[in-house]
matplotlib code that plots the C-alpha trace (Angstrom):
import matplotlib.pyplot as plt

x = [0.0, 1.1, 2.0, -0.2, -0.1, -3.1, -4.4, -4.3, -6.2, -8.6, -9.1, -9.3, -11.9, -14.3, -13.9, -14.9, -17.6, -18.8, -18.7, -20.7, -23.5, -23.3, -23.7, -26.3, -28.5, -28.1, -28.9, -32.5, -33.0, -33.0, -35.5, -37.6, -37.1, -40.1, -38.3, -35.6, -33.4, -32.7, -32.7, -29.9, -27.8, -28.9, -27.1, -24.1, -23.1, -23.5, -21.5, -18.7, -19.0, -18.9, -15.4, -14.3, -15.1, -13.0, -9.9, -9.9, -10.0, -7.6, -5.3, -5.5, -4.2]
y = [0.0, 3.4, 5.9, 8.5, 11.5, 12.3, 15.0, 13.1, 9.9, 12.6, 13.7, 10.3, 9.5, 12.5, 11.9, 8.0, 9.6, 11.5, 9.3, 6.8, 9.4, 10.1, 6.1, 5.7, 9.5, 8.4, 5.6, 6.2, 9.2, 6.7, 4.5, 7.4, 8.4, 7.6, 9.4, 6.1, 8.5, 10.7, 7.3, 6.0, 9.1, 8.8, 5.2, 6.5, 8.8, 6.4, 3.6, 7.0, 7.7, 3.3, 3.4, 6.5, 4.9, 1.7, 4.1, 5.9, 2.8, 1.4, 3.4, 2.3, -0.8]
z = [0.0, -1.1, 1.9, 2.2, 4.5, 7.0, 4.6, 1.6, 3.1, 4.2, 0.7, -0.8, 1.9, 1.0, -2.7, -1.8, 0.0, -2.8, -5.5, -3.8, -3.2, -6.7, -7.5, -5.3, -6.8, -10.2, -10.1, -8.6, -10.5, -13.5, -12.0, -11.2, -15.6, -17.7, -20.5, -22.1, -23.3, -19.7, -17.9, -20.4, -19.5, -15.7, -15.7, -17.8, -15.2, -12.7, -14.2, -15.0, -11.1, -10.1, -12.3, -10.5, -7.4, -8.8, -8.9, -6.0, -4.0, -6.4, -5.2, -1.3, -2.4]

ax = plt.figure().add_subplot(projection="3d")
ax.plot(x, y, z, "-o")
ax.set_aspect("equal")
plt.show()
């Protein structure tokens, strides 16, 4: 595992943090769409967000 400084596993924590809230919005915002086309987009950003999620954590290791 990389060393990482107090502040900087701080940072990666928030950002953690964040993109799982933006996993877990988007997602239900596209089960709430009746429109396909803004439910399509609504599950694009969260797979973007699940893979940004994938990194950040990558990075712990």
């Amino acid at each position: 595992m990389p060393s990482f400084t107090q502040g900087e596993l701080a940072s990666i924590d928030a950002r953690i943090e964040n993109e799982l809230v933006m996993v877990k919005k988007c997602k239900e915002y596209a089960k709430l769409c009746t429109d396909p086309q803004l439910r399509l987009q609504c599950e694009q950003i969260a797979a973007r967000h699940q893979e940004h999620l994938r990194q950040l954590l990558g990075q712990l290791q």
